[in-house]
C-alpha positions as CSV (number, residue, x, y, z in Angstrom):
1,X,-213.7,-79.7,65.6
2,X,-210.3,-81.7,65.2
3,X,-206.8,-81.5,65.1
4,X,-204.6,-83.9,62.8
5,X,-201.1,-83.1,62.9
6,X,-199.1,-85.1,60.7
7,X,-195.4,-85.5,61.1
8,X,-192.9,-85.9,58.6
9,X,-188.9,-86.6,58.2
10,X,-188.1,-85.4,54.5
11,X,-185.2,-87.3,52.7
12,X,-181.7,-85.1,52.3
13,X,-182.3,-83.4,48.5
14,X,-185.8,-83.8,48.5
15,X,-187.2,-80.7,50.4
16,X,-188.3,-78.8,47.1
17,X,-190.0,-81.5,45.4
18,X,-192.1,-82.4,49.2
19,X,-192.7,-78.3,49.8
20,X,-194.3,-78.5,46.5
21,X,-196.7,-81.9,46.5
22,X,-197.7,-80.3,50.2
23,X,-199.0,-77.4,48.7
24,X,-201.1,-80.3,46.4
25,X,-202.5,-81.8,48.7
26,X,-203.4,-79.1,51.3
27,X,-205.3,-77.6,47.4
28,X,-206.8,-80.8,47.2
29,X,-207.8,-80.8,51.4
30,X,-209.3,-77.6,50.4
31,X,-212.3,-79.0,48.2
32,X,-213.1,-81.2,50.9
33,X,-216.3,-81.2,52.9
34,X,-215.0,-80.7,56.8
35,X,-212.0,-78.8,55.8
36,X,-211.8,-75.7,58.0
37,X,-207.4,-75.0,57.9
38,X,-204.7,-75.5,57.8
39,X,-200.3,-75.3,58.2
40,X,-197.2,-77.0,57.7
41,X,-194.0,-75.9,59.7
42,X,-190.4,-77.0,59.2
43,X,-188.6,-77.9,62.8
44,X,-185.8,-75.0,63.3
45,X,-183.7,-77.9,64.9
46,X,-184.0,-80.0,62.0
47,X,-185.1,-78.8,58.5
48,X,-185.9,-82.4,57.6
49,X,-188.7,-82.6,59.9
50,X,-191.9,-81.4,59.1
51,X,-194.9,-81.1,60.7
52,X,-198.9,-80.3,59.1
53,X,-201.9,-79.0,61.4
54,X,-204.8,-79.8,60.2
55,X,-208.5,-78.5,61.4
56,X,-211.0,-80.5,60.5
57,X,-215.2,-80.3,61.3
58,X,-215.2,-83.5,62.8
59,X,-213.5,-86.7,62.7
60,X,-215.8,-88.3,60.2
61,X,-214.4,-85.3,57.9
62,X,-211.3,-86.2,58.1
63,X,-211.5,-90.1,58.1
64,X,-213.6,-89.0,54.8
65,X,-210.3,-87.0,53.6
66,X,-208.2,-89.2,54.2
67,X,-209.7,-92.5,52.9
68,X,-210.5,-90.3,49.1
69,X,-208.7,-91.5,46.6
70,X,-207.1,-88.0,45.8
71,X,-205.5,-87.9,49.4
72,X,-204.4,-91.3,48.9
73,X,-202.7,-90.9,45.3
74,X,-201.0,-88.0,46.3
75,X,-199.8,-89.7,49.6
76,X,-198.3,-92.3,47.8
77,X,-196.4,-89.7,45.8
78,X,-194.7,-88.3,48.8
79,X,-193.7,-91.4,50.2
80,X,-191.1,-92.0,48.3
81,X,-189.4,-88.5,49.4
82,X,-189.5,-89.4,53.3
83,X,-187.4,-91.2,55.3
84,X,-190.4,-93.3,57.2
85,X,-193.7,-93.2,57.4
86,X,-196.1,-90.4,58.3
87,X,-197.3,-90.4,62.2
88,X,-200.7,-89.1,62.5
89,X,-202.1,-87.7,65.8
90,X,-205.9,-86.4,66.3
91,X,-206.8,-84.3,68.9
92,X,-210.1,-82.5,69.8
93,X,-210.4,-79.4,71.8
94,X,-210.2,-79.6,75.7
95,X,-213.7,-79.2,77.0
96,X,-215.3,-80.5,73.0
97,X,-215.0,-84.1,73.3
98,X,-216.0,-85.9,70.0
């Protein structure tokens, strides 16, 4: 099992509009084989800073996730609405290793 958390810095006026395409493509996460959660939390120091958790099956799930072409039209939806890129870090639990 793996954590992807994926950080994002939301453009100024565009926090609606990015709450809502999350909720898309977590729906859209949800159909695909490996999925097993996940969360997205907004930074109390900075409201513009948001961060998902993902838990994937394995890290072939999630290279399979994010590599669809659903994942990958909605991403380019939301890039627009942030400041930079998003950072992606995968993790596997302590004692688990991939």
């Amino acid at each position: 099992m793996i954590k992807v958390i994926i950080s994002r810095q939301i453009k100024k006026g565009a926090e609606a509009k990015v709450e809502e395409m999350l909720m898309d493509l977590r729906g859209a996460a949800l159909h695909q084989p490996g999925y097993i959660t996940g969360e997205t939390l907004v930074s109390v120091a900075d409201p513009h800073k948001v961060v998902t958790v993902g838990t994937m099956l394995s890290l072939e799930h999630w290279k399979a996730w994010h590599e669809s072409e659903r994942r990958i039209e909605l991403a380019n939806l939301l890039r627009p609405l942030l400041e930079r890129d998003e950072e992606y870090s995968i993790y596997y639990l302590a004692g688990r290793e991939q």
